[in-house]
ROLUM-962407 format. One record per residue (C-alpha): z, y, x; residue in one letter. Coordinates in steps of 0.25 Angstrom, whole numbers, padded with zeros to 4 digits, always signed. Example, Ala and Ser with C-alpha at 12.3 -4.5 7.8 and 13.67 -1.06 7.14 Angstrom:
2
+0031-0018+0049A +0029-0004+0055S 
end
This chain:
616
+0469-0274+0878X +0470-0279+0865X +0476-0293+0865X +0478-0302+0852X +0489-0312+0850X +0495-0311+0866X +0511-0316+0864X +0516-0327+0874X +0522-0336+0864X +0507-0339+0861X +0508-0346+0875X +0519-0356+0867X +0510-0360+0857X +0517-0352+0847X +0510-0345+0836X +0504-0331+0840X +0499-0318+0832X +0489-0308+0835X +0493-0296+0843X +0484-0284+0842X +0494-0275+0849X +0486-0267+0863X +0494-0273+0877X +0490-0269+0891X +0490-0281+0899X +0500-0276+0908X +0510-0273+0899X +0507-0283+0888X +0515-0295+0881X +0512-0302+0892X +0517-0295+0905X +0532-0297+0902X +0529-0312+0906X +0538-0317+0919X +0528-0321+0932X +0522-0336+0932X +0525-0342+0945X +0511-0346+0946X +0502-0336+0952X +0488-0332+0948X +0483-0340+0959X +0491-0353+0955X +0482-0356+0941X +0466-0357+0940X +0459-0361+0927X +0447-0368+0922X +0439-0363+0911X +0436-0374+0902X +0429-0369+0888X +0415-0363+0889X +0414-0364+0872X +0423-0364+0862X +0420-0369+0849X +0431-0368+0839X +0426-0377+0828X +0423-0390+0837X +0438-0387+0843X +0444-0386+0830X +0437-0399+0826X +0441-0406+0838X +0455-0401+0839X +0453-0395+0851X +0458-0384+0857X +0450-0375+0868X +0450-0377+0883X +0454-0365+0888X +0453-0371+0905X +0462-0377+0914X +0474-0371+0920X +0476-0376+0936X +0488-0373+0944X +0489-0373+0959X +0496-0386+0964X +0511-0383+0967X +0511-0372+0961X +0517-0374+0946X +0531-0372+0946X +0540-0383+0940X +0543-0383+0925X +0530-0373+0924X +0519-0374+0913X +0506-0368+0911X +0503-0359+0897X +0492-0351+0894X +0485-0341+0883X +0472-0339+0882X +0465-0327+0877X +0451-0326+0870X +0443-0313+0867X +0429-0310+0863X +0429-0299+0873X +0427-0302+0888X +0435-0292+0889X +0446-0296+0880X +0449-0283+0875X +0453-0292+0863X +0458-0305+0864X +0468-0318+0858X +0479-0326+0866X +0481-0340+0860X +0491-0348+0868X +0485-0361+0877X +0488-0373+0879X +0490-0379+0894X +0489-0395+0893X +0494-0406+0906X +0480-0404+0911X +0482-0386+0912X +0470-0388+0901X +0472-0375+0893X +0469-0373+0878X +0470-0364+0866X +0469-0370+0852X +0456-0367+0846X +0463-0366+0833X +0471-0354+0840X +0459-0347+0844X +0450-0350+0831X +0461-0343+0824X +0464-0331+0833X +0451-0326+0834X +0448-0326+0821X +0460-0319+0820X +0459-0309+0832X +0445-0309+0837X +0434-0312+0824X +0432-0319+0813X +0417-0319+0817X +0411-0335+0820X +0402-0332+0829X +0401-0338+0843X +0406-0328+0853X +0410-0327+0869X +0425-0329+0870X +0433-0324+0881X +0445-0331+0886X +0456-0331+0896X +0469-0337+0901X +0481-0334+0903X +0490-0344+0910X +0506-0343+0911X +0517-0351+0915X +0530-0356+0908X +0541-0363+0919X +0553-0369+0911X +0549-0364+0899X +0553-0351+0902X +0544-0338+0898X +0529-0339+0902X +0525-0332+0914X +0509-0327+0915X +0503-0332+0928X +0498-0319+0933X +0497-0304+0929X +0499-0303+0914X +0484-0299+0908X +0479-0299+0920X +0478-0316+0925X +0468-0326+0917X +0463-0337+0918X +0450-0343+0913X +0443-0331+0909X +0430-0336+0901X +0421-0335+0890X +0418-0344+0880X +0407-0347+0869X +0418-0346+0857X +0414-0350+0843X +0426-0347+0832X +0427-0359+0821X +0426-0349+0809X +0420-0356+0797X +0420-0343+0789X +0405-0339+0788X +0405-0323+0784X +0391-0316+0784X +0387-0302+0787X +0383-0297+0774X +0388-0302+0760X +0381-0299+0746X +0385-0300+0729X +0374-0306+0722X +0373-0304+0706X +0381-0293+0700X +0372-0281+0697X +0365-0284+0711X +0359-0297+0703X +0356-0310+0709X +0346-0307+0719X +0347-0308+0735X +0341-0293+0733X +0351-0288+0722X +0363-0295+0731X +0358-0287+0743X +0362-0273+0737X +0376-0277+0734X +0380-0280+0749X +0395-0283+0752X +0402-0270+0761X +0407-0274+0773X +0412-0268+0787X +0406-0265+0800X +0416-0278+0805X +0414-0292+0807X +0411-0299+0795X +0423-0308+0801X +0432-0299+0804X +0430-0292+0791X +0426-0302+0781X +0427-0292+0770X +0415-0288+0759X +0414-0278+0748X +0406-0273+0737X +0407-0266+0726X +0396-0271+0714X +0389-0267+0703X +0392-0278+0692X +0380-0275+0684X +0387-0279+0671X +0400-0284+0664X +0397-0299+0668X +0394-0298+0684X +0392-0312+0693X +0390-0314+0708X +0391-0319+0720X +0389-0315+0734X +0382-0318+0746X +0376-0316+0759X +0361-0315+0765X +0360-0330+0766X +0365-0332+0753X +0354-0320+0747X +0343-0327+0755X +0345-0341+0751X +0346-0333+0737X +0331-0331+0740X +0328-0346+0742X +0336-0350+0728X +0349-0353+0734X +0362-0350+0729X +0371-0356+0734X +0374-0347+0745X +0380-0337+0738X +0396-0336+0737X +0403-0338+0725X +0418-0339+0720X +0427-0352+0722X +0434-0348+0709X +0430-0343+0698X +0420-0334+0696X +0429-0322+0690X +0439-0324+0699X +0442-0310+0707X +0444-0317+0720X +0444-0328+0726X +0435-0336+0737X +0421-0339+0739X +0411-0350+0743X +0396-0353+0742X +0390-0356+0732X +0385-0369+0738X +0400-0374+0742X +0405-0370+0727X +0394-0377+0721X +0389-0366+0709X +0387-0352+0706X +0402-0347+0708X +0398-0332+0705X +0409-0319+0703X +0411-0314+0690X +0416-0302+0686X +0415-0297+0672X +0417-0283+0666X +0416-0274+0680X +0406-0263+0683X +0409-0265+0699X +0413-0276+0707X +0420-0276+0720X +0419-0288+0728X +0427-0290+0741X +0423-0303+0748X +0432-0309+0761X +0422-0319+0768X +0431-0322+0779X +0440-0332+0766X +0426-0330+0757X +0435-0324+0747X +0432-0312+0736X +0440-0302+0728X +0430-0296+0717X +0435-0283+0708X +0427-0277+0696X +0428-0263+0697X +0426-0254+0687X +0426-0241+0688X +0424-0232+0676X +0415-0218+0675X +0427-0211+0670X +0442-0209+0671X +0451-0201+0661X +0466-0198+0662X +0474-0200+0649X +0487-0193+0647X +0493-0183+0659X +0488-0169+0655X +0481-0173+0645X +0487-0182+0631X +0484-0196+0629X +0473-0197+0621X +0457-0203+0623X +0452-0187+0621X +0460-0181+0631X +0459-0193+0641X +0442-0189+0641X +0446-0177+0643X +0455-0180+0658X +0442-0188+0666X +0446-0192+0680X +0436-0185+0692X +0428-0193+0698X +0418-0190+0710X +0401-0191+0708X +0401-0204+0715X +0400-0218+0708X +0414-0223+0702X +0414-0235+0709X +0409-0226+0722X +0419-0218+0720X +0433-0225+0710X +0442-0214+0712X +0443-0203+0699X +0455-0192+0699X +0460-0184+0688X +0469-0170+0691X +0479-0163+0680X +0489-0154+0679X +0503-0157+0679X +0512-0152+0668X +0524-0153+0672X +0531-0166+0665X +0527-0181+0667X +0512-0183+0664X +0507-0196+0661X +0493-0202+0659X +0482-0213+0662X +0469-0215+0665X +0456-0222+0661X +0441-0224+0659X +0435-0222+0646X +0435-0234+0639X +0451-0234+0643X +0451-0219+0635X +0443-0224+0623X +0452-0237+0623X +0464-0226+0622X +0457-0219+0609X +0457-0233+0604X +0473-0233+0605X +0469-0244+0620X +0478-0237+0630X +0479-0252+0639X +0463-0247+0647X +0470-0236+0653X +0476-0236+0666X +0490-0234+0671X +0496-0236+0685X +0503-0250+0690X +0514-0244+0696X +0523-0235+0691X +0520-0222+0682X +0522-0211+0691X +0517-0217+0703X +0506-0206+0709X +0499-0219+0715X +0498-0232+0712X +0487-0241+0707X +0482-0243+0692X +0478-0252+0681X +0473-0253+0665X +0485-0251+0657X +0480-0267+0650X +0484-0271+0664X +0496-0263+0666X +0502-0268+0655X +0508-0255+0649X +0505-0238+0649X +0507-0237+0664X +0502-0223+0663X +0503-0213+0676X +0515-0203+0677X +0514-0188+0683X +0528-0180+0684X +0516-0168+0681X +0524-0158+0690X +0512-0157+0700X +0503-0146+0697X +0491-0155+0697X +0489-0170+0699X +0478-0180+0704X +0475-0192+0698X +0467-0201+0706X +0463-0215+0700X +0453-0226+0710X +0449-0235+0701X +0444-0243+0713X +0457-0248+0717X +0463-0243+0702X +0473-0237+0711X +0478-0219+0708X +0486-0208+0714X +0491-0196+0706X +0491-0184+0716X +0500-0172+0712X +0492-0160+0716X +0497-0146+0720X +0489-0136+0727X +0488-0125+0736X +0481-0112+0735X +0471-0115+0744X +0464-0125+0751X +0452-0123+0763X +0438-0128+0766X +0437-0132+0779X +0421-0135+0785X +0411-0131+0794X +0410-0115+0789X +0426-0114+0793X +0426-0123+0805X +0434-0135+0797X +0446-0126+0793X +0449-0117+0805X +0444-0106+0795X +0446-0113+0782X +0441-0105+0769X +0451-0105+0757X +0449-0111+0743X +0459-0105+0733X +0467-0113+0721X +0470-0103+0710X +0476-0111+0700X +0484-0122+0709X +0475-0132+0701X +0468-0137+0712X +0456-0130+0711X +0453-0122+0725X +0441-0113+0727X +0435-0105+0738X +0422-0101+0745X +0415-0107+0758X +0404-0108+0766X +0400-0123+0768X +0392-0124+0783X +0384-0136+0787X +0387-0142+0800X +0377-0150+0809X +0386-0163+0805X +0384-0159+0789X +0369-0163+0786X +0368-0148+0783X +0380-0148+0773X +0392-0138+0773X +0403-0146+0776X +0420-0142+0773X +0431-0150+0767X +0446-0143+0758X +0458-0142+0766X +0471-0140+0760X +0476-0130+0769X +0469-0122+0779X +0465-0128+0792X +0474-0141+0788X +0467-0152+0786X +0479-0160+0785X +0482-0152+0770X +0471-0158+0761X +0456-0163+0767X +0447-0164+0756X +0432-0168+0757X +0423-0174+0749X +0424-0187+0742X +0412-0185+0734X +0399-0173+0737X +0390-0170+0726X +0376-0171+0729X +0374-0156+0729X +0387-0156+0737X +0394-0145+0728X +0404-0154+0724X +0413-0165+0726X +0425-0174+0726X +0437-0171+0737X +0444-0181+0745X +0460-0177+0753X +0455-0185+0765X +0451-0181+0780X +0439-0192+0779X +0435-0187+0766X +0420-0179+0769X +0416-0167+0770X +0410-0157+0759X +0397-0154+0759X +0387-0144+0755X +0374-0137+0757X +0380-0126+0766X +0382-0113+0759X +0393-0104+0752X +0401-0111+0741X +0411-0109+0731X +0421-0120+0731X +0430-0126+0720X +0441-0138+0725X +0448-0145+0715X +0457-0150+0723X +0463-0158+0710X +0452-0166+0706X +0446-0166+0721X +0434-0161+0719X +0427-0147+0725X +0413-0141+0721X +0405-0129+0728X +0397-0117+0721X +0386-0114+0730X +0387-0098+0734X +0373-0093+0736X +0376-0078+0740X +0389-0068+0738X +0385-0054+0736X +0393-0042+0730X +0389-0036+0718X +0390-0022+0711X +0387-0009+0710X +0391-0006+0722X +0380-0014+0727X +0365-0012+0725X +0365-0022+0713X +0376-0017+0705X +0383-0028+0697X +0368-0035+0696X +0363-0040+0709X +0374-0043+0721X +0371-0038+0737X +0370-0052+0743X +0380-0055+0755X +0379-0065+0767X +0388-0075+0770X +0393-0077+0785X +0398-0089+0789X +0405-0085+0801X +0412-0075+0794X +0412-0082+0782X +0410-0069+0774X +0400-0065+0764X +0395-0053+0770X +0386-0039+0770X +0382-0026+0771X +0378-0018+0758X +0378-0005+0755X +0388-0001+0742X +0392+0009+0734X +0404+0012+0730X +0406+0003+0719X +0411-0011+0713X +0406-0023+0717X +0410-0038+0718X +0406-0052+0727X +0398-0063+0718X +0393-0076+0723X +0378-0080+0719X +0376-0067+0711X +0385-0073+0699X +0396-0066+0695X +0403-0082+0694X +0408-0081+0708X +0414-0066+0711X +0422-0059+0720X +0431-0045+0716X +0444-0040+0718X +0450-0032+0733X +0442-0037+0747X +0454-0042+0751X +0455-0052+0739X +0443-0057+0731X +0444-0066+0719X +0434-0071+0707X +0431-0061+0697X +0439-0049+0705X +0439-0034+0702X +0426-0029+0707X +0426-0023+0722X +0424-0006+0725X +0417+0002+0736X +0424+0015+0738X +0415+0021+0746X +0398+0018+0746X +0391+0012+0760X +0387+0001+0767X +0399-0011+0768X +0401-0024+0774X +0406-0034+0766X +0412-0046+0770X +0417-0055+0758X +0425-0069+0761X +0423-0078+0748X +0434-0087+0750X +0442-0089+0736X +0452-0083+0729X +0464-0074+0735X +0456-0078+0747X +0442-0068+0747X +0440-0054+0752X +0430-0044+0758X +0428-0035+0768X +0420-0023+0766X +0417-0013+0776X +0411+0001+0776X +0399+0000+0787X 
end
């Protein structure tokens, strides 16, 4: 059972909190309680509310009537009072419930304080007006010299007036369901305000009072306001006066809000000189924070591995995925460490052409100290000073990573293992993971695979990159970004990141693993090719790929001769060297003796491939 606010020195009148801590009944807060001398038998009560109405009580003073307490005749001890605390649920069940200390008059008339109750359920149930059934219940104790109080009855077991009330909450906080900006590039009509629609949870509005959007400005000199369907509708009718506007003015960043009608005037937002807007609104204190956004196409790193010129700057751009800049703030740029102190900054292009100008303030630097590999960032006009980044350049490669969302970075040292794995559908998720092979610890892995659908894939071949084989826990990366012809993409470390998806087939796969990003060559057929096969060095003998072997495979008649492995009879993807270790561009292969072979060739990558090829 989950009980809030449950601590006996409520039952003093003594300020309480919310608890949201689980108790059993039977072994709760409560049960440590001495025995009343009272029995169960020796107290009846009256229930006395049928409605409750917080607004006419807090008007007239007046707290609620809970019932009346009645004690068997003789029964009460000397020197013994009545206390009580009285719970209050939406839930018949009172899965969830408040205790709010009561107060027993000369008459054994029981009340609780309707400001108490306004406050707690608002605090602890919901923030939501509406007229609702209210479930309550008493619990009665005693208190005999002013000693501890003792419950009357089996602790969470013995009420009294258990009823149900018609409850309506004193909230003058008017929060609707839907909220809209009006003006900006939606312009000032109910039907352009309607495609600029605020986000908002699947919660209560009350209990989250919370919308955002992100806008288009539609120019350098943007005005708004915003609005819901009443205000749109009587929009329609030629009134105004519903929308909402600012109480300051109208550039402020924040601030609070009212109608139009109660601030007597237009009171729209202004925001000059931002391509997006992002406005977060809090109806539960009508108050707003608004943030121009802008985001720039491009990014370009100044400095590090490259000099501190304009020229070479255009030359360093940040990567950045296929989706919209403001869909997608986050840009990265990877280099090579040179062993010493690297130091550099970043910016967009106006920032790089200001530099050619002998302007370095546009560019940004870090607000925190130099070397720290995280942290957030700002234009150095701002800053106040150089507040350029610092690598100590001993890594073999780093990761910049800027979002210029939240203009905050990390700087990632990077070093890399030979190999990293795809794992999906055609290896049983990693149980049989193929290789990818990194030849020059840059980074960049590559490898062969066969990317099968499954019936949850919308016919797509699904698989994901581990760092290490069958080991998730070593590097999970999916896809940040797809293109559309789903042959490549941008990665994300993350085990909620998606999977990779493409029209199933054989591919060639390049993971750069520095820049995040990974791309697919679509393998149509493998054959061998050579004299000593039918078609010489001009036409290949086609083989067939097995997916539950995972081989390339046939049966062909050869001579004995050279011949080599090709993909899509080009000579760009090749195979030679020993069976036991087939590389790009090898030494052509050699049948001793002439007949009829099966081969079996497993294009994996490099160090990694091999054939079998047995006489029949």
């Amino acid at each position: 059972m989950k009980k809030l606010n449950i601590f006996m020195s409520a039952l003093l009148g003594i300020a309480f909190t919310a608890c949201t801590e689980n108790f059993d009944p039977e072994v709760g807060p409560q049960s440590y309680l001495p025995e009343s001398p009272l029995a169960t038998s020796d107290v009846t009560m009256t229930s006395e509310a049928s409605t409750i109405n917080i607004e006419s009580l807090v008007e007239a003073g007046n707290p609620i009537t809970i019932g009346t307490a009645s004690v068997r005749e003789g029964a009460m001890p000397v020197n013994t009072v009545l206390k009580a605390t009285v719970d209050f649920s939406n839930d018949p069940d009172f899965g969830q419930f408040i205790t709010l200390p009561a107060s027993i008059d000369e008459n054994n008339l029981v009340t609780v304080s309707a400001n108490d109750l306004q406050d707690e359920y608002f605090n602890n149930i919901t923030r939501n007006p509406k007229t609702i059934n209210l479930y309550m219940r008493t619990t009665l104790y005693t208190v005999t010299n002013g000693a501890a109080e003792a419950i009357i009855g089996k602790p969470g077991e013995n009420y009294y007036a258990v009823q149900n009330v018609q409850f309506t909450p004193l909230f003058k906080v008017q929060i609707s369901p839907a909220y809209y900006v009006i003006g900006a590039a939606g312009g000032w009509t109910p039907e352009g305000a309607r495609t600029q629609k605020f986000e908002h949870s699947d919660a209560d509005v009350y209990d989250d009072p919370v919308f955002t959007i992100t806008i288009d400005s539609g120019g350098d000199d943007c005005w708004f306001a915003f609005g819901d369907d009443d205000a749109l509708n009587a929009i329609g009718g030629g009134d105004w006066t519903k929308l909402l506007g600012t109480k300051g003015e109208s550039e402020d960043l924040s601030g609070t809000m009212d109608f139009r009608y109660n601030l007597g005037g237009d009171h729209s937002f202004h925001v000059q000189n931002a391509k997006k807007i992002r406005i977060t609104l809090n109806m539960m204190d009508y108050s707003y924070v608004i943030e121009p956004v802008n985001i720039a196409e491009n990014y370009y790193l100044i400095g590090g591995p490259g000099d501190w010129s304009a020229d070479a700057a255009m030359t360093m751009p940040f990567s950045h995925s296929n989706k919209d800049v403001f869909e997608d703030p986050v840009f990265t740029y990877t280099f090579e460490g040179n062993g010493g102190d690297m130091w550099f900054a970043f910016g967009d292009k106006e920032a790089i052409d200001a530099v050619a100008a002998g302007d370095w303030n546009n560019l940004f630097g870090t607000k925190g100290e130099s070397t720290d590999l995280s942290g957030s960032f700002d234009r150095r006009y701002n800053l106040g000073g150089d507040h350029s980044f610092c690598v100590d350049g001993k890594a073999k490669m780093y990761r910049f990573t800027i979002n210029m969302a939240d203009m905050t970075y990390t700087i990632a040292p990077l070093t890399f293992n030979d190999y990293i794995w795809e794992a999906g559908v055609n290896n049983n998720w990693g149980s049989e993971a193929q290789p990818l092979y990194c030849a020059n610890q840059d980074g960049v892995y590559v490898g062969f695979f066969y990317a099968q659908d499954a019936d949850w894939s919308d016919g797509k071949g699904a698989f994901k990159f581990t760092g290490a084989f069958n080991d998730w826990g070593q590097g999970n990366y999916g896809t940040g970004t797809i293109a559309d012809d789903g042959l490549s993409g941008t990665l994300i470390d993350d085990g909620g990141s998606g999977n990779c998806l493409a029209t199933p087939g054989f591919y060639k796969a390049t993971v750069d693993l520095s820049g995040m990003t990974y791309s697919l060559i679509p393998i149509s057929g493998i054959g061998i090719v050579g004299p000593a096969q039918a078609g010489s060095w001009d036409s290949d003998t086609d083989l067939t790929y097995n997916p539950e072997t995972r081989a390339w495979e046939g049966t062909i008649d050869l001579a004995a001769d050279e011949f080599k492995f090709r993909a899509n009879d080009s000579w760009d993807i090749n195979w030679g060297g020993s069976v036991d270790n087939l590389t790009q561009d090898g030494p052509n292969l050699k049948i001793a003796e002439a007949g009829k072979y099966f081969i079996q060739f497993w294009a994996l990558c490099e160090t990694k491939s091999y054939c079998t090829i047995t006489k029949q």
